[in-house]
N, C-alpha and C positions, 0 to 999 in steps of 0.2 A: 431571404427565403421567399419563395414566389406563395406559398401558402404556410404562413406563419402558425397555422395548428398542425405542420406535418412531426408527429411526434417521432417519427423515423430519424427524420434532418434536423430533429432539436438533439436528438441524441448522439447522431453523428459530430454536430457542432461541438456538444460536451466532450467528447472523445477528443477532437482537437484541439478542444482547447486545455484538456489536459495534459495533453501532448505534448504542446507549447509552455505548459506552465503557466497557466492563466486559472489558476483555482476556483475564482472565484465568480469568472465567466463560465467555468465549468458546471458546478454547482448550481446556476442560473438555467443552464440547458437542460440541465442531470432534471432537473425541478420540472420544467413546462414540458418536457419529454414524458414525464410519470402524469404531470395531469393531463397530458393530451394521450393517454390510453396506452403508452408503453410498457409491457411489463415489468410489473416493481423487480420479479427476478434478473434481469437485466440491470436495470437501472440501478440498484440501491448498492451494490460495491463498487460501482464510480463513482456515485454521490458522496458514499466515504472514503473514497479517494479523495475527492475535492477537500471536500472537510477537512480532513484533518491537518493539509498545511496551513492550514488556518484556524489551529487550533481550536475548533470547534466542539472540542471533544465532549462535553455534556450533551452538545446537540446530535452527534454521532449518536451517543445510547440513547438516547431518546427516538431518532427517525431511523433508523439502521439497525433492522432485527432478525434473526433466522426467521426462516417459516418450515417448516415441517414438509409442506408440497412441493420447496426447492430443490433441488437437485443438491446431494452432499458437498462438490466442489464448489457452488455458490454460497453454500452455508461456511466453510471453511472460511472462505475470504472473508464473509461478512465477522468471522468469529477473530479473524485477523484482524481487521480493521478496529471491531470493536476493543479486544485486548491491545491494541496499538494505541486506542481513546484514552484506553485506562491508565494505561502506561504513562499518559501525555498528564492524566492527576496525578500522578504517581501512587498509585495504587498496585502497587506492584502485584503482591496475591492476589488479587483478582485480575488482574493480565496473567498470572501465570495460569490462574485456571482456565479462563477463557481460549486463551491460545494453546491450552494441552486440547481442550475442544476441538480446536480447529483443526490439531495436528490429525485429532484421531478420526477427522472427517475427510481430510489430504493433508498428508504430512508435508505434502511439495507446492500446497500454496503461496502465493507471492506474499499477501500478506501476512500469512501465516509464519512465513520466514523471517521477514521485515520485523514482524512484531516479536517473535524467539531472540532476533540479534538484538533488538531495544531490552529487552530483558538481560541477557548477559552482557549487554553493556554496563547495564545499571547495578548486577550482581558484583560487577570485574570475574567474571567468569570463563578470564580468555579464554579457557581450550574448547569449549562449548563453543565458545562466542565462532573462532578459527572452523572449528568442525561444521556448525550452521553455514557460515559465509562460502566453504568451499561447497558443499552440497547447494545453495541456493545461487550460486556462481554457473553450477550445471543447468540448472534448467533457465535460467534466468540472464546467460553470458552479457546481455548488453543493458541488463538494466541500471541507468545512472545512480538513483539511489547506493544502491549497491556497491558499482566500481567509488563513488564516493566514498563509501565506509572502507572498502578494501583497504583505499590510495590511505586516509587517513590514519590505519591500523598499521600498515607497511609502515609510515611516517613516525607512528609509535616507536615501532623495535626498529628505529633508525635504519631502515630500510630506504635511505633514499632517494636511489636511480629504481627503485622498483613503484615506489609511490609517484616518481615522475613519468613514469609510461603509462600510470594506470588513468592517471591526472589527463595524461594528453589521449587517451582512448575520449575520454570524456568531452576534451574539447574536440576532438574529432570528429566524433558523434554528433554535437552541437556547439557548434561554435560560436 
């Protein structure tokens, strides 16, 4: 970076290296990106992106909070993210209220979805579970996480030429 305080291009870097799957270089960017002037509104639902595959989940609720001046589809995510935290203590009633939060702020956030299918995973609540993934499927067609849970679900109900193409979407996507 030609000017290491460009909090634009620290944020840009965290974006890629989320991308790639580098959490925790993400997390690093998400960070000097917010201290060098970026808006927390921006910054703070990648940051718990980062986080939580790294199971950082106390540190999530602690740095990762709604703010009231946010816009409601930033607050959704962030309520995603946080009920996706809680979920990772298993704290389940408080993931389910957090992410009815989130729902009732955009029911079609990512992590708001992510964190509803962690819940009826954790219930065995297939048809919920079925009914979320196909709706989050819609807005969301190529996100890994995702075609992952599908392929594995498919895998479940011995689905197994259907979890093999969802599998190879996957390595397709990245190989």
């Amino acid at each position: 970076i030609e000017n290491p305080e460009n909090a634009e291009a620290r944020y840009n870097l965290g974006v890629l290296n989320l991308q790639l799957g580098s959490a925790i270089a993400a997390e690093k960017e998400f960070r000097r990106a917010q201290q060098y002037g970026l808006s927390s509104q921006l910054v703070l639902p990648l940051l718990g992106e980062a986080m939580l595959p790294q199971q950082k989940y106390l540190q999530v609720l602690d740095d990762i909070s709604v703010d009231a001046t946010y816009p409601k589809s930033i607050n959704a995510q962030i309520l995603g993210i946080r009920g996706q935290a809680e979920l990772g203590l298993n704290e389940l009633l408080s993931a389910e209220e957090t992410l009815q939060a989130g729902a009732a702020a955009d029911p079609d956030a990512r992590a708001v979805l992510l964190g509803r299918l962690g819940v009826y995973q954790e219930k065995k609540d297939y048809e919920a579970f079925k009914t979320t993934m196909t709706r989050a499927l819609v807005h969301y067609p190529e996100n890994q996480q995702l075609l992952l849970w599908q392929g594995l679900s498919a895998l479940t109900d011995d689905k197994v030429r259907e979890a093999e193409a969802i599998f190879q979407r996957v390595i397709d996507h990245e190989p």
